[in-house]
Every structure is written in structure tokens, then in C-alpha cells.
Backbone bond lengths (Angstrom), bond angles and torsions (degrees), N, CA, C in turn:
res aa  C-N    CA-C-N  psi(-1)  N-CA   C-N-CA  omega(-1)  CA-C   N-CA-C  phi
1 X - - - 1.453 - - 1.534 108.58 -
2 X 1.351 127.02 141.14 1.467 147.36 -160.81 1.389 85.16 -99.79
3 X 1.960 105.49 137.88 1.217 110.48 174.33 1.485 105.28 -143.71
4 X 1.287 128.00 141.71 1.589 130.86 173.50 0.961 118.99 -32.00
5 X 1.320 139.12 137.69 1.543 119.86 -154.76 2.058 83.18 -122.50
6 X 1.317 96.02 74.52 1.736 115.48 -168.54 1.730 94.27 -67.65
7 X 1.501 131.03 -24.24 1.322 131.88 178.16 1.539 126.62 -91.28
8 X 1.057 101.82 -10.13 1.542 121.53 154.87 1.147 133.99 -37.18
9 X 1.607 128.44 77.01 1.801 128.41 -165.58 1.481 111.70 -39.08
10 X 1.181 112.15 135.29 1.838 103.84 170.98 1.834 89.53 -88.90
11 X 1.685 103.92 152.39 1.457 113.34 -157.36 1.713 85.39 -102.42
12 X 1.644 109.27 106.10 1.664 112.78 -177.41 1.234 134.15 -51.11
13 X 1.573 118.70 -24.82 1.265 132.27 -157.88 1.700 100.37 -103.98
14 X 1.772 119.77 -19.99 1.073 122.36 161.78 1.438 126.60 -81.43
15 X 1.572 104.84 -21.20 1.548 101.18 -168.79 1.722 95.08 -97.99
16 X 1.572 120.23 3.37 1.620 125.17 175.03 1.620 102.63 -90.22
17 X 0.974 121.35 -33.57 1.798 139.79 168.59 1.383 111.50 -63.53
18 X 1.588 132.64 -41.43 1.382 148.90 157.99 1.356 102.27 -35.69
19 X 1.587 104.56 -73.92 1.553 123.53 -151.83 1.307 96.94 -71.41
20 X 1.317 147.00 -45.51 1.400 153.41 -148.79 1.497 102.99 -94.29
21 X 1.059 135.55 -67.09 1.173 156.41 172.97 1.455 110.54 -37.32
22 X 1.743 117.09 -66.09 1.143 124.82 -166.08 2.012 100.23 -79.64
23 X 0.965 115.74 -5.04 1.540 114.05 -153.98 1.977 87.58 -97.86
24 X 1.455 92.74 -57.50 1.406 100.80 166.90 1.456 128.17 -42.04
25 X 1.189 116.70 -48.89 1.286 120.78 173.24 1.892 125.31 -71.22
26 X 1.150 102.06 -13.29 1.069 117.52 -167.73 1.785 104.41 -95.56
27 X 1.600 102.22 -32.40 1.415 117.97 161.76 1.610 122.28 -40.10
28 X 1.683 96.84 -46.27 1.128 116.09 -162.01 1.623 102.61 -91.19
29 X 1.083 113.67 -37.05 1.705 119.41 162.18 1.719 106.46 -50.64
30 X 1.043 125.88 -44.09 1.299 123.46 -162.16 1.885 97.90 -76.10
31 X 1.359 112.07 -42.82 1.315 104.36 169.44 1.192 134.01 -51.00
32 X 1.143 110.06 -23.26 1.925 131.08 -156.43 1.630 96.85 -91.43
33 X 1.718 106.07 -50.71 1.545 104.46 152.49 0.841 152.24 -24.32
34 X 1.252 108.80 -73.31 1.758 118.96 156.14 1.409 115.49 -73.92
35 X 1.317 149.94 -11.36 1.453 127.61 117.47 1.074 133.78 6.70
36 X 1.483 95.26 -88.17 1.418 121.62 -173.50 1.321 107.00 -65.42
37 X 1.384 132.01 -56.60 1.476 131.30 174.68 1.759 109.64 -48.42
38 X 0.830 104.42 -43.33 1.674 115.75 173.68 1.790 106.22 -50.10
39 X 1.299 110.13 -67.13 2.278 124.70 -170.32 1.837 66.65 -61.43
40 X 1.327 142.11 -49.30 1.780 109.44 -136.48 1.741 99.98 -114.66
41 X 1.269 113.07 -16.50 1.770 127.44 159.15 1.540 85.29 62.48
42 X 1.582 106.05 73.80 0.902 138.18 166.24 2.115 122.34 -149.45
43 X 1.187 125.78 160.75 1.360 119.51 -174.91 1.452 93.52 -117.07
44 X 1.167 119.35 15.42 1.536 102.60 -148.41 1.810 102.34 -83.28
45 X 1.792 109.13 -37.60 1.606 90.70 179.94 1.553 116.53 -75.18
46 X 1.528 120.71 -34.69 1.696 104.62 159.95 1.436 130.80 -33.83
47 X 1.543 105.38 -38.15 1.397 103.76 -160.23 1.886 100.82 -93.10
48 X 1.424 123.54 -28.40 1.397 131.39 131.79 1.648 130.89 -5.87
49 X 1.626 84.12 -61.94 1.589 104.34 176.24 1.674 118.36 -69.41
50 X 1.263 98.77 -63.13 1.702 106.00 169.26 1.759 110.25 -59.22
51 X 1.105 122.51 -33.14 1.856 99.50 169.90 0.840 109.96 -60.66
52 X 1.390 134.50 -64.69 1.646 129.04 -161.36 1.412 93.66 -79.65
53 X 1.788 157.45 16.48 0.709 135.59 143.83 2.181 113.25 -84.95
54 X 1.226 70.54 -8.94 1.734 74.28 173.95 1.522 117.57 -85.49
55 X 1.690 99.24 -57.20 1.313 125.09 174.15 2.040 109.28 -33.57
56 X 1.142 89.36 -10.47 2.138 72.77 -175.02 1.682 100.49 -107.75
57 X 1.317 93.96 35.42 1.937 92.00 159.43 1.779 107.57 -91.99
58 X 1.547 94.64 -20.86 1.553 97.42 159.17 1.504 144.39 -65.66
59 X 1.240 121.30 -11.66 1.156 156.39 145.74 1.531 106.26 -29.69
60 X 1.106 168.32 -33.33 0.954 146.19 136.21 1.648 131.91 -58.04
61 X 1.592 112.61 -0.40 1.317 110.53 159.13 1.376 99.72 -89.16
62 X 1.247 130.31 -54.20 1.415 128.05 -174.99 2.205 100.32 -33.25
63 X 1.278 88.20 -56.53 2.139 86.85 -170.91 1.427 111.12 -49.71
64 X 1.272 116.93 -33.97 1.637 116.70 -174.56 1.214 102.99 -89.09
65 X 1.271 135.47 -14.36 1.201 129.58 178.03 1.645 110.40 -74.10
66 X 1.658 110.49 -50.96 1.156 127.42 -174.68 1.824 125.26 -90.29
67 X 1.266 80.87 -7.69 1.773 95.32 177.09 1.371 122.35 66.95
68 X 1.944 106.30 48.36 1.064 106.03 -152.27 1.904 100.05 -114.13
69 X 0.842 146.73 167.95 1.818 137.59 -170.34 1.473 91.36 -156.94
70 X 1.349 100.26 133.47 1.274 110.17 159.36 1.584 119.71 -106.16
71 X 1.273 123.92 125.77 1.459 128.18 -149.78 1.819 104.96 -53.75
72 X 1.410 104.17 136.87 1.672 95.66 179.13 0.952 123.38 -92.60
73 X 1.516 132.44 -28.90 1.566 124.34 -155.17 1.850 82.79 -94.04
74 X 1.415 103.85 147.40 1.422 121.96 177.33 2.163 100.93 77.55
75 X 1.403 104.15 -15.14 2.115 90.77 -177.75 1.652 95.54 -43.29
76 X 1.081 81.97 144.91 2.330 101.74 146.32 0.985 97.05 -102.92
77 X 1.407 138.07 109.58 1.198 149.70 -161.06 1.706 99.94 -123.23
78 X 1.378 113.68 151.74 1.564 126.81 177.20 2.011 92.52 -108.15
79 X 0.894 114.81 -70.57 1.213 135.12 -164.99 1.432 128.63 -168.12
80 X 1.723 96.26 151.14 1.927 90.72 -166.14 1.838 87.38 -143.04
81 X 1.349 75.61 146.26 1.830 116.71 167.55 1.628 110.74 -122.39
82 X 0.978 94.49 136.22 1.902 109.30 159.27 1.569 94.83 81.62
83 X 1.363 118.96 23.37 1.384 124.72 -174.75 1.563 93.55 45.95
84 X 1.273 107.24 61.86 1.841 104.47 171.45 2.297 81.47 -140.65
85 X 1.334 103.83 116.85 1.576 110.10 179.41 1.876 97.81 -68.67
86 X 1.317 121.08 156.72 1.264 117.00 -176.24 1.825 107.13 -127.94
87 X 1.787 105.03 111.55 1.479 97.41 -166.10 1.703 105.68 -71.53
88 X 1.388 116.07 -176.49 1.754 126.89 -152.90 1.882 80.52 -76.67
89 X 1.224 104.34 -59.20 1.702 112.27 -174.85 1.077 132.17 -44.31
90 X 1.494 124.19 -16.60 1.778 127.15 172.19 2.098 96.77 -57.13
91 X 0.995 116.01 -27.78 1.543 103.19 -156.31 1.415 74.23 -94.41
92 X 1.667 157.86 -95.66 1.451 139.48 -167.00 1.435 109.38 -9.60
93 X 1.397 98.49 -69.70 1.408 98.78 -157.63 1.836 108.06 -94.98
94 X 1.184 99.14 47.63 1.671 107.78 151.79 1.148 87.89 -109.50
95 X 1.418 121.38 -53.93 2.019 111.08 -160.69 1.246 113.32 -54.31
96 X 1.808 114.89 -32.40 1.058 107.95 -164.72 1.712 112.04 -83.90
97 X 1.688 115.54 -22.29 1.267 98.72 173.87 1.450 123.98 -117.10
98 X 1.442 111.38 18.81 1.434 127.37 148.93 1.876 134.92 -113.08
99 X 1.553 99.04 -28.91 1.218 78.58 167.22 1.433 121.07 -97.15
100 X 1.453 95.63 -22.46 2.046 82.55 170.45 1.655 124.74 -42.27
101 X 1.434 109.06 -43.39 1.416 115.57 -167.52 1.646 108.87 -68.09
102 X 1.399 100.92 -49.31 1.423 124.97 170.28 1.697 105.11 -34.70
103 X 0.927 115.65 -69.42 1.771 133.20 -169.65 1.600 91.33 -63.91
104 X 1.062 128.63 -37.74 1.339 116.98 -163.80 1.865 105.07 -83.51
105 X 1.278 94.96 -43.89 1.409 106.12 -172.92 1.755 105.81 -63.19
106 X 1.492 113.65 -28.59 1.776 121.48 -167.02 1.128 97.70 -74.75
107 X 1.560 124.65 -60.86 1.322 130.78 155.59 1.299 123.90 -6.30
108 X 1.184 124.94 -72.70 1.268 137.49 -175.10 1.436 109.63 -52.04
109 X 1.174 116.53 -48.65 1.854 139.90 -168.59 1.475 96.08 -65.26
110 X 1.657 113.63 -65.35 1.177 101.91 165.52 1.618 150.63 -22.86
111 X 2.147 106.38 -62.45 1.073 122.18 153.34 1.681 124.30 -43.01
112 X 1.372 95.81 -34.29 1.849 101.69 -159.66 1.261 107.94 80.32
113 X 1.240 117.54 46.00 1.467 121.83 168.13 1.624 117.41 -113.89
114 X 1.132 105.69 21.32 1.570 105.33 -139.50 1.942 89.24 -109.04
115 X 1.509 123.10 96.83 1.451 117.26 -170.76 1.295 109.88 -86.73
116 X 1.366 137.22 160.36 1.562 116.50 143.83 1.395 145.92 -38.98
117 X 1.489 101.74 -33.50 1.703 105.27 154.37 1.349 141.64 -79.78
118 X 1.741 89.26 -15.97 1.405 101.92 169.06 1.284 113.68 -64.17
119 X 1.438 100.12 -49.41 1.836 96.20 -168.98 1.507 104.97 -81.43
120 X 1.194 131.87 -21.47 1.498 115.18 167.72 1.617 106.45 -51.04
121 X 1.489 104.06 -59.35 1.629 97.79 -168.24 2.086 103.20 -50.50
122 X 1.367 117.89 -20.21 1.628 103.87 170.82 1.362 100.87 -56.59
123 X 1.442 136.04 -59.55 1.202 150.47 -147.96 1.440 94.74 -77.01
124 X 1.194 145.89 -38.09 0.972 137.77 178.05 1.768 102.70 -87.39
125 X 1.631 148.60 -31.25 1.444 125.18 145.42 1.508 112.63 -55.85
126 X 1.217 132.34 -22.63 1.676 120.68 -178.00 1.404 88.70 -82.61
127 X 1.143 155.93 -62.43 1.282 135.78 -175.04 1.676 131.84 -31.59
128 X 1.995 99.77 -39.29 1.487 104.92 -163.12 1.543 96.42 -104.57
129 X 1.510 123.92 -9.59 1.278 106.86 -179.41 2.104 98.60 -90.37
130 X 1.255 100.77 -25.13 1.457 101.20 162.03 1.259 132.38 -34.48
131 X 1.375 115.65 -59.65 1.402 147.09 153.15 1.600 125.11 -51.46
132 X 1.151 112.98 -49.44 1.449 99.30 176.34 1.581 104.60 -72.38
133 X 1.381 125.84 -54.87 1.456 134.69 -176.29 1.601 109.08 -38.91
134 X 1.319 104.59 -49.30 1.866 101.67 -173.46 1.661 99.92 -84.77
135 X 1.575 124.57 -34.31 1.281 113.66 -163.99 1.762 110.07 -70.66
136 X 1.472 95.76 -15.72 1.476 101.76 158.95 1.277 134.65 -85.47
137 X 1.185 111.77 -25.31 1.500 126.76 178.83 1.789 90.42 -63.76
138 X 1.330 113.10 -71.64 1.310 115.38 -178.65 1.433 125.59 -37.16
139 X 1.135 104.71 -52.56 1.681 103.88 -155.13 2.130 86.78 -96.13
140 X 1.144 112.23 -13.98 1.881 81.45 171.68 1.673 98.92 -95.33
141 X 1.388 135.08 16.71 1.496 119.91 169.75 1.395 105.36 95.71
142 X 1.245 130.38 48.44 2.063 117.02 156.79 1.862 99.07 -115.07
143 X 1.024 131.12 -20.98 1.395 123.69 -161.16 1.995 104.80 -166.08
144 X 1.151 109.18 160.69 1.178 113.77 -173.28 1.340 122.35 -143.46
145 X 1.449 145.36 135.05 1.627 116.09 166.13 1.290 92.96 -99.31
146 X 1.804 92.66 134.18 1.503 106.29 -171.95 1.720 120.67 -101.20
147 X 1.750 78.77 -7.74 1.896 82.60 -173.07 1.696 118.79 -86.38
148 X 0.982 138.74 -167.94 1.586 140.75 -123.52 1.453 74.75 -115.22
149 X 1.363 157.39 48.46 1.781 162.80 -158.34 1.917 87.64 -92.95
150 X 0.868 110.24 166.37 1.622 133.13 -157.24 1.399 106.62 -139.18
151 X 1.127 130.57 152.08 1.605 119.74 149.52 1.689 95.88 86.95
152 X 0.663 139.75 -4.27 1.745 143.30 160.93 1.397 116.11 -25.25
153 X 0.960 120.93 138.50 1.545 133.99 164.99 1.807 109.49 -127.20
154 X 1.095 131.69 84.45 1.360 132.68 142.88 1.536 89.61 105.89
155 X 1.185 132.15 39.64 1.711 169.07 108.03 2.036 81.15 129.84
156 X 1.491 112.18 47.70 1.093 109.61 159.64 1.734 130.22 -119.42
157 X 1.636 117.89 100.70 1.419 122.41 -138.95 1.886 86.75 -67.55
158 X 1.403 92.78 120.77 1.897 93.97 176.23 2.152 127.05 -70.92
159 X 1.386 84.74 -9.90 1.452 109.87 166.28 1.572 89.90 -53.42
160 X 1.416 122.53 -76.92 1.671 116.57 -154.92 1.519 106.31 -39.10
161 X 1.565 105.47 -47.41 1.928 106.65 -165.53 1.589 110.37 -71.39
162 X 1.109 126.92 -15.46 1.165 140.70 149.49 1.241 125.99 -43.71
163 X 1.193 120.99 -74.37 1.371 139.08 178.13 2.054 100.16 -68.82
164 X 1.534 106.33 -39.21 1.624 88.52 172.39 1.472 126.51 -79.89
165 X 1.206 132.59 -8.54 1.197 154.38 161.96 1.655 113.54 -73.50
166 X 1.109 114.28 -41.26 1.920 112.33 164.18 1.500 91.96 -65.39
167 X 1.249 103.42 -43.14 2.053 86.55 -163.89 1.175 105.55 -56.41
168 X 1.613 116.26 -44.32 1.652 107.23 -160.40 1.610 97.29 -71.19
169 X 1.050 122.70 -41.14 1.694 130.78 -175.09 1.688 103.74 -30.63
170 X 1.543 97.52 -53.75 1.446 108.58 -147.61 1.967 90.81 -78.07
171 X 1.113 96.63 -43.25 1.718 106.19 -167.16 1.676 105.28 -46.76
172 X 1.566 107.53 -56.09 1.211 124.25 -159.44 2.001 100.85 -70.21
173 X 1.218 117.81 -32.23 1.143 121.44 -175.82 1.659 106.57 -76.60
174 X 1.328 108.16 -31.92 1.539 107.45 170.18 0.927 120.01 -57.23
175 X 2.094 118.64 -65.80 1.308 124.60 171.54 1.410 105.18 -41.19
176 X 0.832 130.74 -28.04 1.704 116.52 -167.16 1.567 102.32 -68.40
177 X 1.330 113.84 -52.03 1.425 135.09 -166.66 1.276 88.93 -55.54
178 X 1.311 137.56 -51.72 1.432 143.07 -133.51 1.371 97.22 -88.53
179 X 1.377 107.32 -51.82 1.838 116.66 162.33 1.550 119.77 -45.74
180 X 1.532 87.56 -46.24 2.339 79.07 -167.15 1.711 97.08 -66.27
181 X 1.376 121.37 -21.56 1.385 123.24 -150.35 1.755 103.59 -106.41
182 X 1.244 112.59 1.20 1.413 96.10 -164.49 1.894 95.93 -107.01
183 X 1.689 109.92 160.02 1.420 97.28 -179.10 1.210 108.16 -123.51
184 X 1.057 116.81 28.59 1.741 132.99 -156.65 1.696 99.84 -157.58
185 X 1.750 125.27 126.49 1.109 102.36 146.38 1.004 131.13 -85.72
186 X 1.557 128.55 50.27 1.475 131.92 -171.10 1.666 83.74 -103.60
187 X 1.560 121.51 -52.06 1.149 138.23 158.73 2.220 118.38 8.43
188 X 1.681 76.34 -62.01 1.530 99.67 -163.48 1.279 106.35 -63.42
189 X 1.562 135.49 -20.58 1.133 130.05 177.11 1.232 116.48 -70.65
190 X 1.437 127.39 -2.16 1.474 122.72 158.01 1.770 112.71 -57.29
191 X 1.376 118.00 6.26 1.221 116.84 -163.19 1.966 94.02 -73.81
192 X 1.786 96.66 -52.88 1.318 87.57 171.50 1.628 136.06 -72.09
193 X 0.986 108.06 38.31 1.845 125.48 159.76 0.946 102.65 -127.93
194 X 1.390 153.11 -37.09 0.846 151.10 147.04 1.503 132.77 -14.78
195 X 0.975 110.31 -67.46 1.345 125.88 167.67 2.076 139.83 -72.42
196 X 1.720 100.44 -3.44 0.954 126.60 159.49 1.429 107.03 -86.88
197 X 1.166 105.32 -27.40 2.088 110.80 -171.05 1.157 102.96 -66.96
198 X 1.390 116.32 -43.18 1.628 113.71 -173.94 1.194 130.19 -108.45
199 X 1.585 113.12 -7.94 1.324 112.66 167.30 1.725 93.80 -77.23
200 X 0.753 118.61 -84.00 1.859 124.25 -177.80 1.698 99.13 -24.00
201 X 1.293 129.57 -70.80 1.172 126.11 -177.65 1.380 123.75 -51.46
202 X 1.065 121.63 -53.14 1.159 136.58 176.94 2.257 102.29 -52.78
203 X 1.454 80.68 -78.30 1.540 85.57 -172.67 1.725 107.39 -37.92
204 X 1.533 98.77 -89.91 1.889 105.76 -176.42 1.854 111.10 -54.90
205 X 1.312 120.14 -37.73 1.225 109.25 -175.14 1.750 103.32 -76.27
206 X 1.025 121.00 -91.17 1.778 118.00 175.58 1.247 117.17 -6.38
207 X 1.692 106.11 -62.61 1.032 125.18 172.00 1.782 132.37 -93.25
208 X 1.378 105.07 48.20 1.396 147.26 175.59 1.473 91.46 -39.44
209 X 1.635 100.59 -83.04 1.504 131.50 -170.18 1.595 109.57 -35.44
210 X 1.308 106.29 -59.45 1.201 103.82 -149.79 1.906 98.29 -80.57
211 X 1.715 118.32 -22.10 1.188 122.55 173.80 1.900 120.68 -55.24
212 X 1.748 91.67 -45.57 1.595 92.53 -175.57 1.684 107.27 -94.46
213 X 1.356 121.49 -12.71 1.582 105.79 159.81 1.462 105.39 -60.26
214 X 1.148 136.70 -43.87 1.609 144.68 -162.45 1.832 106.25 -60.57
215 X 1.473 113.79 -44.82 1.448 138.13 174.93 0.912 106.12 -62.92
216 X 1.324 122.68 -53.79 1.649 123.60 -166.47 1.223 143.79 -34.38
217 X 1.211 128.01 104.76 1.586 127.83 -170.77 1.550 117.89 -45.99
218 X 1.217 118.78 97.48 1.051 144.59 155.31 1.529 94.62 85.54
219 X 1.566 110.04 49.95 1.767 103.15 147.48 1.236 165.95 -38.83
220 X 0.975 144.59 136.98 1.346 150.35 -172.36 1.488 127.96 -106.46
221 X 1.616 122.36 122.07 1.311 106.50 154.13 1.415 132.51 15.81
222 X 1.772 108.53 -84.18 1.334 108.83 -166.24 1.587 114.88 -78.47
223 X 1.853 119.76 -6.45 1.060 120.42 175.58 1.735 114.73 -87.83
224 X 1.146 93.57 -18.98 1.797 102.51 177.59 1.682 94.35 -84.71
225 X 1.333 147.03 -25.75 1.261 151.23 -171.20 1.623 114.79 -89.24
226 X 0.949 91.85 -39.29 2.099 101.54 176.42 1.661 78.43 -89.62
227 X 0.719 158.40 -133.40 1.559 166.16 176.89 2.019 75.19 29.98
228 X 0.938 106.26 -112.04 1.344 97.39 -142.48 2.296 120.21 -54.50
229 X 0.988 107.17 -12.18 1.092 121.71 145.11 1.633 116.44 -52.62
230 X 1.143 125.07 -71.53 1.689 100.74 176.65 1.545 104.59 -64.05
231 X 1.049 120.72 -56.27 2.034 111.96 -175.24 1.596 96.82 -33.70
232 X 1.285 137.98 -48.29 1.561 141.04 -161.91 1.699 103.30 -65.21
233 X 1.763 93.01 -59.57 1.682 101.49 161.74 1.772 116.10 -26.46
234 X 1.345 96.82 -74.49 1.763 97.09 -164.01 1.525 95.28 -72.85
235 X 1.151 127.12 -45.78 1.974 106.30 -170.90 1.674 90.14 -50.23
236 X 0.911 153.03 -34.70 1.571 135.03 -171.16 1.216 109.49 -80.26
237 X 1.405 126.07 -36.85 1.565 125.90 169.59 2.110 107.49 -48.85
238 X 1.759 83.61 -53.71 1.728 83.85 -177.70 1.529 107.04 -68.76
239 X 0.678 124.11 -22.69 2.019 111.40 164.20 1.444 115.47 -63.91
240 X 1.283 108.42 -50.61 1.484 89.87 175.36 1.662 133.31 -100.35
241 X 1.520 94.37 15.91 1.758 112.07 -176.73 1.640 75.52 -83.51
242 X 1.651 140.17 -48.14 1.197 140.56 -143.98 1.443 109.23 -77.72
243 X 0.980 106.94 -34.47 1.860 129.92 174.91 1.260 96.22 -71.67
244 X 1.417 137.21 -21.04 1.790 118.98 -170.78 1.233 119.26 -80.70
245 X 1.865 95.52 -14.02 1.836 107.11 -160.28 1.843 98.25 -121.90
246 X 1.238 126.68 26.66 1.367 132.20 161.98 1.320 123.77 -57.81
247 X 1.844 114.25 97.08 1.369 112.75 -152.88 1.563 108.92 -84.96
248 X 1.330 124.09 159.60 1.542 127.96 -139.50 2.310 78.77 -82.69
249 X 1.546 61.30 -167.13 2.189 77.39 -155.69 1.481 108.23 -73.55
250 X 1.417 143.27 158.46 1.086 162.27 148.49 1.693 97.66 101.54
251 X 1.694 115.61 -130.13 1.511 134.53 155.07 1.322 130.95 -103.71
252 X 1.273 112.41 150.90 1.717 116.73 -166.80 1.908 88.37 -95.79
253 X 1.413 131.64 -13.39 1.400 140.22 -176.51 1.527 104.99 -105.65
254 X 1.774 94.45 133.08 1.453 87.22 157.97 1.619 120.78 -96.91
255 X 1.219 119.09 179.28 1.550 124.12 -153.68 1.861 118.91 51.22
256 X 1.708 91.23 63.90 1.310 98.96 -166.93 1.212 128.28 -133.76
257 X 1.147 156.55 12.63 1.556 140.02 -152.33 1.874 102.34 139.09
258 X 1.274 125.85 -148.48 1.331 137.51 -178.04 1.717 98.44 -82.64
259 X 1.123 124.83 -55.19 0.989 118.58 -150.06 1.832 117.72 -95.05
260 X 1.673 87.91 14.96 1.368 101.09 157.53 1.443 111.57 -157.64
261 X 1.303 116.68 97.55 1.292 145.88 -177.05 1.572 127.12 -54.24
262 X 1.278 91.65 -12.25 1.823 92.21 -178.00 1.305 85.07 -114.40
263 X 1.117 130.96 65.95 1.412 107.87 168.79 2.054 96.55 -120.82
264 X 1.590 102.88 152.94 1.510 107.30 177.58 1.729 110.10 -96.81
265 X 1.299 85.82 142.86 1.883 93.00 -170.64 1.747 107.54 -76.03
266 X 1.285 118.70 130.17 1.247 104.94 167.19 1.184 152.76 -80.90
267 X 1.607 104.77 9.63 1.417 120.72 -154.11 1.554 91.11 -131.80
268 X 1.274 124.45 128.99 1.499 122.10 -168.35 1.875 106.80 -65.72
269 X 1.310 113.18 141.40 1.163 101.87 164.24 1.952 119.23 82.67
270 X 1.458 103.07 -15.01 1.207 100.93 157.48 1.409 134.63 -117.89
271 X 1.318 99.92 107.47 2.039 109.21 -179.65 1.857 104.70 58.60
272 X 1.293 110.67 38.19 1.915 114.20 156.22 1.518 97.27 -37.58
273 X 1.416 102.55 123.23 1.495 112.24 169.82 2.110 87.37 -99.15
């Protein structure tokens, strides 16, 4: 029987490289935001940015789901659920590997630039920055997946980047929707429900299979393998069910966005036309 490996040093000089690094960059994301909201006199990728920087207080259902621990003795910890401690860096580094892609991909939708190959090739960078980010997290010592996971590359189960890459797919195609459709940016704050819908959905629901083979009383190999094999199945269905509903370019409202200029902001203090 597989057990939390709760005695496991977190490696200090990596989880100070996490925090610094990812916090920084995320600094710099937040600028690029209001940029961009600024050229399009809109709030919508800041406010983008701050859900899924909010959204990873959820992150401790995702660990029990996936059987994932972040090492305790030495964490800088904010707070913990599910007796899983939660390091400062899950909220950076959600922005950095969901909302960057997210913002880039909305962007595009916006312009009407946004192709089917284009956005696969997103799905294919959300896959590899997925992968390098955790295969590092893993292998220098802050966190581990500890459960019986299959399909690993460099003790990193490739199921997760899978299933996190449908999420961002699915998220970013919503926000988009949520943008062409909303006539108010008071509207846009559905971003933060939003973004619990599909990380949670996406991850544990899609990835159903591969959660309760992992649980399973007295599992097996081939039940953790068919388990995560169909979860792999449907995150690819949800990539391209997500691509079917890519809403056309600018706003479906007037008094809205760039491409209608007289419009009044609804949210005090952001981009008053």
C-alpha cells in the first residue's frame, strides 16, 4: 500500500527559485494585462489573470484527487486542506501556466486570428511548459505524485499535462465566449467561476477514470492504465469539442471592447472610456 511520503525534505533552494522566479514573472504578466486592456479598453485579461490567480486555492482538491503531496518539512506554506500543506507558488505558477496561455489564446479569438492549428500548437506549448515546470518541481524535491500513476516520463505521470492542457483549452475558449457575449464588464467577473468549472471539471471530472483507478481498493497496474487511458481519451475529445464552439472575433454587444469605443466601463476604475 502507497503512502504520502509526509517525511520527505522539501529541497529549499528550489522551492526559493519557485517562489521568486514564478512570482516575478507573474509580475510581469500582470503588466502585459493592463497593457493590453489599456490598446483594447477593456479589463478583461487582468481580471482573467487574477481568477486563475485566485482560482488555485482549489488546488488542494486537485492533490487528493491525484495523489499528489507537496513535501512538508522545510514548505512555506499559506494554508492546507486534505492534510496536503499548500506552497506560496501554486497561485504564481497557476498564472503562469494557465493564464498566460489563456490570455494569449483570448487574444487571438478576439483579433480573429485564432486557427485550429493555431490553437492546437497552444495545446501543444501548454503541454511542454506543463512538463518541464512539474518535471522540475519533481525531480529537484518540492512535491511528488505519490500514487500508483502509469505512463510517466522522468517520474512525471503525462496523464496530468494532458488533462492540464484540456483545462486550459476549455477555460480559455469559455472566457472568450464570455467576452464576445457579455455587455457589461461587470459581466466579466464570471471569469472567477469560471475558472474553478474547468480546472475541477476538467481535471477530476474528464479525468474521472484515471482519479478512481488511483483510489481503488487494492489496485492494479492495468486498472490504473485503462483508467487513465480513457481520462487521456476524453481530455482529447474536450480539446476538440472546445475548438467547435470558438466564438467569432471582437463583441456580439455594443458599448463593448476596442471595436466599439463609446462604450462605458462597468467596473469603477477600469479603462472608463
Amino acid at each position: 500500500m502507497l503512502t504520502p511520503p509526509y517525511d520527505h525534505p522539501c529541497n529549499l533552494v528550489m522551492q526559493d527559485i519557485m517562489n521568486y522566479v514564478s512570482y516575478g514573472l507573474t509580475l510581469v504578466l500582470l503588466l502585459v494585462t493592463l497593457r493590453m486592456g489599456k490598446k483594447e479598453r477593456t479589463p478583461f485579461y487582468t481580471l482573467l489573470l487574477l481568477a486563475v490567480f485566485v482560482g488555485a486555492v482549489a488546488e488542494p482538491i486537485y492533490d487528493e484527487g491525484m495523489m499528489l503531496l507537496f513535501y512538508v518539512p522545510g514548505i512555506i506554506s499559506h494554508f492546507t486542506a486534505f492534510n496536503i500543506p499548500q506552497p506560496l507558488w501554486t497561485h504564481s505558477g497557476y498564472a503562469i501556466l494557465y493564464a498566460f496561455p489563456a490570455i494569449m489564446i483570448c487574444n487571438r479569438i478576439y483579433k480573429g486570428t485564432l486557427t485550429l492549428p493555431v490553437l492546437f500548437a497552444f495545446a501543444g506549448l501548454e503541454m511542454a511548459m506543463s512538463c518541464t515546470f512539474e518535471i522540475l518541481g519533481i525531480n529537484f524535491g518540492t512535491y511528488s505524485y505519490w500514487g500508483p500513476h502509469v505512463f510517466r516520463i522522468i517520474k512525471y505521470p503525462l496523464v496530468v499535462g494532458i488533462l492540464e492542457t484540456a483545462q486550459t483549452i476549455c477555460f480559455s475558449i469559455a472566457a472568450a465566449n464570455l467576452r464576445y457575449r457579455a455587455s457589461s464588464n461587470l459581466h466579466l467577473l464570471g471569469l472567477f467561476v469560471l475558472f474553478p468549472l474547468t480546472m475541477i471539471g476538467v481535471n477530476l471530472g474528464v479525468g474521472m477514470t484515471t482519479v478512481v483507478a488511483l483510489h481503488w481498493e487494492n489496485t492494479t497496474p492495468l486498472i490504473v492504465t485503462i483508467g487513465t487511458v480513457i481520462s487521456i481519451i476524453f481530455a482529447l475529445v474536450a480539446i476538440r469539442g472546445a475548438a467547435s464552439v470558438i466564438p467569432p472575433a471582437g463583441s456580439a454587444k455594443a458599448g463593448f471592447g476596442a471595436l466599439f469605443p463609446g462604450s462605458q466601463s462597468a467596473v469603477p476604475g477600469f479603462y472608463e472610456n
